[in-house]
C-alpha positions in Angstrom: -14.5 -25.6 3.5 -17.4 -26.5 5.8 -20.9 -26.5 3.9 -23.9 -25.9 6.8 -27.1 -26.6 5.8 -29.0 -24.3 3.8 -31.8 -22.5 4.9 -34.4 -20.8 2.7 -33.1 -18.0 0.9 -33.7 -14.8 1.4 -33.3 -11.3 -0.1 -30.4 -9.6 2.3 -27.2 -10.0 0.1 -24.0 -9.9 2.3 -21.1 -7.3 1.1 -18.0 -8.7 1.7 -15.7 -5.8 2.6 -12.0 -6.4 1.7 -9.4 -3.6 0.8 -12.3 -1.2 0.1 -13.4 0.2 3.5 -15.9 2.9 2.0 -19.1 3.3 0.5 -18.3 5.9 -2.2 -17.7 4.1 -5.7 -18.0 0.5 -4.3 -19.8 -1.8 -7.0 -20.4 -4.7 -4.8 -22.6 -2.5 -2.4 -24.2 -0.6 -5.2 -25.1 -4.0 -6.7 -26.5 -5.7 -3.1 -28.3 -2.2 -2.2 -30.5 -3.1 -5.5 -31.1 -6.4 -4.4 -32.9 -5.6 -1.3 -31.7 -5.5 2.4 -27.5 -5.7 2.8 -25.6 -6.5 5.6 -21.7 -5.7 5.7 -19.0 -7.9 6.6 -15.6 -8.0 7.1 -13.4 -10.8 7.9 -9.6 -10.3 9.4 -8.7 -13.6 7.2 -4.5 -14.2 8.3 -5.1 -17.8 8.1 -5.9 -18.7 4.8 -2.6 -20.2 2.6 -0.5 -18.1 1.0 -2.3 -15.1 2.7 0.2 -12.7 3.7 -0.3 -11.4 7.2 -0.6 -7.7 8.2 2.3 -5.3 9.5 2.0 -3.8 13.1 1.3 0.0 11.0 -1.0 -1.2 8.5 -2.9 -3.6 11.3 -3.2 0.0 13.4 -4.5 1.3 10.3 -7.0 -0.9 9.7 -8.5 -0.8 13.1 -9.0 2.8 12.8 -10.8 2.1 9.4 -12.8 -0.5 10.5 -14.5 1.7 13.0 -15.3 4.9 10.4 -16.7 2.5 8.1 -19.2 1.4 10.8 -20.2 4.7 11.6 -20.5 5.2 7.8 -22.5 2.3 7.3 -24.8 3.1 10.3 -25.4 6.2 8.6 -26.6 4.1 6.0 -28.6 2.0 8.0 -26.2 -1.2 7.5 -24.7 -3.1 10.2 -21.4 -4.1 10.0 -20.0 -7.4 10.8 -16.9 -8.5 12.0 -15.4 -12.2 12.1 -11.9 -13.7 12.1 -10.5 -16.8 10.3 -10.1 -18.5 7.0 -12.8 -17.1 4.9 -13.8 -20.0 3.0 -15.0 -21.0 6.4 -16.3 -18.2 8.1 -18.2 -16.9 4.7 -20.7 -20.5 4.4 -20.8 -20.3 8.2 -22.3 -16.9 8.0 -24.0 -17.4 4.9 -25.7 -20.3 6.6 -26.7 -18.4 9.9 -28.2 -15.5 8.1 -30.1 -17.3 5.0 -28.9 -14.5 2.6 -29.3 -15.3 -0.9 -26.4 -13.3 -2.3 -23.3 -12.3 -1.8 -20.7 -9.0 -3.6 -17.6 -8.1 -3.1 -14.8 -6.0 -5.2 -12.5 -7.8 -6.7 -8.6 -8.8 -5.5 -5.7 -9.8 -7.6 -2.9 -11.3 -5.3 -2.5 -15.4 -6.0 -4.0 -16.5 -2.5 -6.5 -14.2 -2.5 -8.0 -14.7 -5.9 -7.5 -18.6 -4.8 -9.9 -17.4 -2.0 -12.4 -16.2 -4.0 -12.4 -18.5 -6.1 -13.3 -21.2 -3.5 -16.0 -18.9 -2.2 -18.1 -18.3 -5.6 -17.6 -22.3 -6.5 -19.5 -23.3 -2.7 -21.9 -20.2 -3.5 -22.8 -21.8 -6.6 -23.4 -25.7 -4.8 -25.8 -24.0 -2.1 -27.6 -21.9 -4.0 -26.3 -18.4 -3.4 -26.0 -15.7 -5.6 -22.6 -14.7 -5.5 -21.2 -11.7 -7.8 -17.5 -9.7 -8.2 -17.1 -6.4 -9.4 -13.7 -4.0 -10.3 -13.2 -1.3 -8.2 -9.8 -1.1 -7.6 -7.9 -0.9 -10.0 -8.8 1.5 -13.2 -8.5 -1.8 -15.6 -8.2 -5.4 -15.5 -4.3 -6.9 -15.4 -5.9 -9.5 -18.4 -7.6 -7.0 -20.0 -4.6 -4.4 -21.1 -2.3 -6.4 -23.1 0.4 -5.9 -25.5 0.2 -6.1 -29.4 1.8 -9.4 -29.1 -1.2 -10.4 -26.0 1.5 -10.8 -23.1 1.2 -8.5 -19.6 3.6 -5.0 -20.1 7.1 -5.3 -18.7 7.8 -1.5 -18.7 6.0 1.1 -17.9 5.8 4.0 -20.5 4.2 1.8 -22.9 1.7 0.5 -20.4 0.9 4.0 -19.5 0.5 4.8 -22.8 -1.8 2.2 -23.6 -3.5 2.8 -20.6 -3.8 6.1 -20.8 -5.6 5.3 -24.5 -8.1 3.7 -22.9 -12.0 4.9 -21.6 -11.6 5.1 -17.4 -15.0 5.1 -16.1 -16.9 7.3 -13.9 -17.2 7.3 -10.3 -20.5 5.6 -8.6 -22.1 7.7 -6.2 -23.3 6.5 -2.6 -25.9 4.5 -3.3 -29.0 4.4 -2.3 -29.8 1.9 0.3 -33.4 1.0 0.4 -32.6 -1.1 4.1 -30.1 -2.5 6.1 -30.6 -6.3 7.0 -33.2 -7.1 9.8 -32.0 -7.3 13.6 -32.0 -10.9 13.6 -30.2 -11.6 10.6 -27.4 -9.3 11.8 -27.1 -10.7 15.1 -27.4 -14.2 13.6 -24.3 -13.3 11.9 -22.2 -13.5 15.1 -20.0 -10.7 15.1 -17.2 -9.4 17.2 -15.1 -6.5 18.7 -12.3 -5.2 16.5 -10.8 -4.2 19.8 -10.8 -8.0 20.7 -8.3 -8.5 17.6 -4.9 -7.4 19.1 -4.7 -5.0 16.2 -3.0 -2.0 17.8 0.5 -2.0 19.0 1.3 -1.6 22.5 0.0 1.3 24.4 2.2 4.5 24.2 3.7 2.9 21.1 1.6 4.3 18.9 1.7 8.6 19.6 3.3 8.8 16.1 0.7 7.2 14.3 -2.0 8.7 16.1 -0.9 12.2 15.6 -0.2 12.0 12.0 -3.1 10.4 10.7 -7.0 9.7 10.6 -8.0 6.6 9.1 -11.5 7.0 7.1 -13.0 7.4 3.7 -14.0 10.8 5.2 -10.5 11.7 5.7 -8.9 10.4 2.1 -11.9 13.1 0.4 -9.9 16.2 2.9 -6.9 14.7 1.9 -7.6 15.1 -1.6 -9.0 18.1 -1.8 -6.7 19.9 -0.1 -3.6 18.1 -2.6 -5.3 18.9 -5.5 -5.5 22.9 -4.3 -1.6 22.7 -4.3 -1.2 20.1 -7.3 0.7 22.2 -9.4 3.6 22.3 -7.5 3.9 18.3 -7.3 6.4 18.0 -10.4 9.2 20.0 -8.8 7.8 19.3 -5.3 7.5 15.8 -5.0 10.9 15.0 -5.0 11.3 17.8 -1.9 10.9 15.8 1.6 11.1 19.7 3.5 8.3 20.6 1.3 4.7 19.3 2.0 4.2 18.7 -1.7 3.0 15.1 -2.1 -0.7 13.9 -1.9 -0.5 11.4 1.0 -3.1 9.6 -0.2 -0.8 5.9 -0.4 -2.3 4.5 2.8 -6.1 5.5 1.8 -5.8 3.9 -2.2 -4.1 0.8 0.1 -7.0 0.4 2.3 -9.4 1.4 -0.3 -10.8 4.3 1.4 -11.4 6.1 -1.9 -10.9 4.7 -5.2 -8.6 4.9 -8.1 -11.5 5.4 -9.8 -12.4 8.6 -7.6 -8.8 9.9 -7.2 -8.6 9.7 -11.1 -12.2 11.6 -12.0 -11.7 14.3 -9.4 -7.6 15.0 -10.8 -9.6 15.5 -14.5 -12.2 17.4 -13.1 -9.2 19.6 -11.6 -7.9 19.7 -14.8 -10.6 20.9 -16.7 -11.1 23.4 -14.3 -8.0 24.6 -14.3 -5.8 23.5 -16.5 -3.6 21.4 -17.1 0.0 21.3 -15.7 2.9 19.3 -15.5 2.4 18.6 -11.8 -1.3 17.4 -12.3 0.4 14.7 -14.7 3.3 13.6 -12.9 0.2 12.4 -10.5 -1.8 11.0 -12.7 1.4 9.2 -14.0 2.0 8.0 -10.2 -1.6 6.6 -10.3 -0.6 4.5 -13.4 2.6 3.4 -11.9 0.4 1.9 -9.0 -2.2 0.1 -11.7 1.5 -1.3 -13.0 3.0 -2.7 -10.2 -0.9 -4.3 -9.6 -0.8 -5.8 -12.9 3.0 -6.9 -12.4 1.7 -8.9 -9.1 -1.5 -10.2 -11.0 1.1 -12.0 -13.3 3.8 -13.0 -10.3 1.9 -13.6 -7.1 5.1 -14.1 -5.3 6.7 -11.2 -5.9 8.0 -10.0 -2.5 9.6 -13.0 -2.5 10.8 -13.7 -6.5 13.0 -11.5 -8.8 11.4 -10.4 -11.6 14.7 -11.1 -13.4 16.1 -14.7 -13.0 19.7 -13.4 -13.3 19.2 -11.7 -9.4 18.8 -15.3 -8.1 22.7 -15.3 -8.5 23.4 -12.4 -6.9 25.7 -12.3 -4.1 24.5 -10.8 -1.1 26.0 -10.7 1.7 24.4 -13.2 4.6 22.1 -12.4 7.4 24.6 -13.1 9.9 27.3 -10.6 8.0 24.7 -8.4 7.6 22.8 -8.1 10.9 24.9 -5.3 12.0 24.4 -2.9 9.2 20.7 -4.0 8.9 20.0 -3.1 12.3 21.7 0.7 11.8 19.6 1.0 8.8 16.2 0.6 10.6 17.2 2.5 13.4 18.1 5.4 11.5 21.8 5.3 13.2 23.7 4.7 9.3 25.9 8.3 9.6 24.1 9.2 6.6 21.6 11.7 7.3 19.2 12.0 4.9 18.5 8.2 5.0 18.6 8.2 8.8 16.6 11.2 8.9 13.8 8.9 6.7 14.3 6.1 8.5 13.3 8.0 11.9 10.4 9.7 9.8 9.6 5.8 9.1 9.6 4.4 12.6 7.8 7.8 14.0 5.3 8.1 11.5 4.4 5.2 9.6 5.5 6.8 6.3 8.6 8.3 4.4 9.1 10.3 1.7 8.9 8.8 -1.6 12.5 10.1 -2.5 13.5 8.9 0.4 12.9 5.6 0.4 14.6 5.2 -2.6 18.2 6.9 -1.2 17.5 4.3 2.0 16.7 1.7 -0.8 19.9 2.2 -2.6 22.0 2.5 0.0 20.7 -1.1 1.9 20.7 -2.9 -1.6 24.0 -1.7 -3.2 26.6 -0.2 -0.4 25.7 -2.7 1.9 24.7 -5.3 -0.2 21.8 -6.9 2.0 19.1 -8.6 0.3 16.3 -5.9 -0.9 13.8 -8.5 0.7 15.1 -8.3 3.7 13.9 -4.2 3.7 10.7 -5.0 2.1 9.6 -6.6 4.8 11.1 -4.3 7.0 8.4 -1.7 5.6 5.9 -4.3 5.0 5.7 -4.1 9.2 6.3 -0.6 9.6 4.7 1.0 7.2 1.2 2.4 7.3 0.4 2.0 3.4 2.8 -1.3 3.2 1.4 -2.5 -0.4 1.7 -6.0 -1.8 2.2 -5.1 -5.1 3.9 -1.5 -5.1 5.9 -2.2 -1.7 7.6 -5.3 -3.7 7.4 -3.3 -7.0 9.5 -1.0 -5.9 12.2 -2.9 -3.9 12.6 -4.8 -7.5 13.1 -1.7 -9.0 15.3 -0.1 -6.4 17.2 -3.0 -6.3 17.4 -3.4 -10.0 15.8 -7.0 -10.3 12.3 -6.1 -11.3 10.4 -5.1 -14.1 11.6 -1.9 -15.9 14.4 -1.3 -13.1 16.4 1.1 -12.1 20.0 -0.3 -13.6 21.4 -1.6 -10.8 25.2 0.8 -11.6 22.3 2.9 -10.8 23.7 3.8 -7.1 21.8 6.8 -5.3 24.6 9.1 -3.7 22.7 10.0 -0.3 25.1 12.6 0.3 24.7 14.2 -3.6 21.0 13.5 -2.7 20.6 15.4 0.6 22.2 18.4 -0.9 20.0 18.4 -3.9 16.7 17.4 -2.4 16.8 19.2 1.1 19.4 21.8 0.7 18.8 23.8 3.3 19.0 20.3 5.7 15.4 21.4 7.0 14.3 17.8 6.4 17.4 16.3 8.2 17.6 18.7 11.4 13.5 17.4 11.5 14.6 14.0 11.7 17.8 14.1 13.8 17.5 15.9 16.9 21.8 15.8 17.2 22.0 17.3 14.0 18.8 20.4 14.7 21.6 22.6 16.4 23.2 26.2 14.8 26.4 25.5 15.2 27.7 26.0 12.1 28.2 22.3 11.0 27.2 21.1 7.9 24.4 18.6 8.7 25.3 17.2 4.7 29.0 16.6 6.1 28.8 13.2 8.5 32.8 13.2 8.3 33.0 16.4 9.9 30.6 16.1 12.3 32.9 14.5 15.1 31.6 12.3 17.8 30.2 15.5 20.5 27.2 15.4 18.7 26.5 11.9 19.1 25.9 11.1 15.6 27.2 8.4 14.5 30.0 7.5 11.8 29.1 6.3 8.3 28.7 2.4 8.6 30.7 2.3 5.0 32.5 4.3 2.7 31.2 4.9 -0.3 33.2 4.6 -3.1 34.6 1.8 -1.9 31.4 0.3 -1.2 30.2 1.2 -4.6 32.9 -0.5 -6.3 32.0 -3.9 -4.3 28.0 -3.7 -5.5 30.1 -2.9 -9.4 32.1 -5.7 -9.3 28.9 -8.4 -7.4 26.8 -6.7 -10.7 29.0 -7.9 -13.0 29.3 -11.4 -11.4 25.8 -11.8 -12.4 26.0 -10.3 -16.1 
């Protein structure tokens, strides 16, 4: 890390933006506003080791973000900053430009990145800069919720019971700014254009994403209030992908454009309002699932890499090479089974799939065709717009059956079964699948009777046969 030498220190504290693109319920910006003047930073750090480098949806994503938190922060009278590179060298360099004697930021909890910060506080504290972390995104510390015997939980309903035992604390409210940093000090700072960055995918490419969502803290607040007006129908709903019945909110908690924190005080709120009901829990239950997967990667940095149980490093999947073929159908959406096809295209037009969904495609990559669930995880990792380290890898494991508090891997989704049950009126599907979106009588549920006209194609395995392979490589590993 380079170490420039220090001027005198000032007063302006620099917020070092991160996964937290807002200004609602952010402690490090509440804590440099009461310091004096604050200038905002963000740095696109792909560089650093171990730092896993964005997907093409979530770096679209982020570029939208970037440019409503500068219009947000202008509101606020705080320029924004934007720099590139390893940030244990761009953070002294601009430290050292601007003579700021502070420094926040919210706290992360992937392995490289706490690595990161760690290297940052320890040169903060050999030049003389204040330099302080806060939480902010998740509700509670991965160290500080333990078990009775003081290890991290492995399954879930006792962590969300003992999390749910515990005091969650309230929101912070924009806070009030007193000044942005001088002129000078901003400039000094050297930024650059987020347009410069290469961030957005090709012209033309990007229609999908563009039509289906707005990036912004401004947007996750509509997003939730209009959810939580139609929260009571989440428990049956959420497992319907023809119904509009989830929250949407994934790619705004991954970005940090509103908080846990938030999400969580505005569903009670709801609830003491007007009651509560079994959908209004299933969500707060989804909120704790996220917090698990969190504290799951806290303890295993690697985990979209690593299973989660040891026995899975036997498995027998089949090879990329053997593979390819069906890997390919499955991204494309061309597998001949059309409720995972009809995701899949949802996927590569939108950025997003339904969460039931996801876990038929899931299922039928890992167990029918027996390719490697790490192999889809990144698939979505580049793909999709709220691409998570900890819950994307979360929950491949768990689809997959190798991670903590897994699905049992003789666990094997029927997408056929599941079309019928969770879009039985093929709504979804026909969406999806403009060969299947004709009246002619033929049961979009049915690939085997669809015949080639509609040029659809043919199931790329069968599926009791194919289940009885993923039995038998199970029980190699028992």
């Amino acid at each position: 890390m380079s170490a420039p030498e220090d001027p005198a220190r000032g007063t302006t504290t620099i917020v070092w933006f991160r996964d937290d693109l807002r200004v609602t319920d952010h402690p490090a910006l509440e804590a440099a506003c009461r310091r004096g003047a604050v200038l905002a930073l963000y740095v696109l750090d792909q560089e650093s080791e171990g730092v896993r480098p964005l997907g093409t949806a979530t770096k679209w994503w982020l570029h939208g973000s970037l440019r409503s938190l500068r219009d947000t922060l202008g509101e606020l009278g705080i320029p924004l900053v934007l720099r590139r590179g390893a940030a244990e060298d761009v953070l002294p360099e601009v430290l050292g430009r601007t003579g700021a004697g502070g420094i926040t930021w919210n706290r992360r909890y992937g392995g490289p990145e706490l690595a990161v910060d760690a290297g940052v506080k320890q040169w903060c504290a050999e030049h003389g800069v204040e330099a302080h972390s806060f939480q902010a995104a998740l509700l509670h510390e991965p160290w500080a919720l333990r078990t009775g015997a003081g290890g991290p939980y492995k399954v879930f309903t006792p962590f969300w019971k003992a999390l749910r035992a515990l005091e969650i604390r309230q929101p912070l409210p924009v806070p009030d700014t007193g000044r942005g940093a001088a002129a000078e000090v901003a400039a000094a700072a050297g930024t650059e254009d987020e347009d410069d960055w290469t961030l957005l995918p090709p012209t033309g490419t990007a229609a999908g994403l563009d039509a289906t969502w707005t990036p912004g803290e401004a947007a996750a607040w509509e997003r939730l209030d209009d959810f939580l007006d139609r929260v009571e129908d989440y428990d049956e709903g959420h497992d319907r992908p023809d119904q509009d019945s989830t929250s949407r909110l994934s790619p705004h908690l991954r970005w940090g454009e509103i908080s846990p924190f938030a999400v969580w005080d505005a569903a009670v709120r709801h609830r003491s309002e007007q009651g509560s009901s079994p959908g209004l829990e299933k969500f707060l239950a989804e909120l704790g699932w996220r917090e698990f997967n969190w504290h799951l990667l806290h303890q295993l940095p690697d985990l979209h890499l690593r299973h989660v149980r040891p026995a899975f490093d036997a498995f027998p999947w089949r090879g990329p090479d053997e593979a390819a073929g069906d890997l390919r159908a499955w991204q494309q959406g061309r597998t001949g089974f059309p409720l995972v096809d009809a995701g899949m295209r949802q996927l590569r037009a939108t950025g997003w799939m339904h969460n039931r969904v996801r876990m038929v495609a899931g299922s039928l990559l890992t167990k029918n065709l027996l390719v490697d669930w790490r192999a889809g995880e990144q698939w979505f990792w580049d793909v999709l717009v709220d691409a998570d380290p900890a819950c994307g890898a979360g929950n491949w494991q768990w689809v997959a059956g190798s991670g903590a508090d897994a699905s049992p891997f003789f666990r094997i989704f029927n997408p056929l079964t599941q079309g019928r049950k969770f879009d039985p009126d093929a709504r979804y599907i026909r969406r999806w699948i403009p060969e299947l979106a004709g009246d002619d009588g033929v049961d979009p549920h049915e690939p085997g009777l669809l015949g080639p006209s509609v040029g659809y194609p043919e199931p790329v395995v069968d599926l009791p046969t194919s289940r009885g392979r993923a039995l038998d490589a199970y029980a190699s590993i028992r």
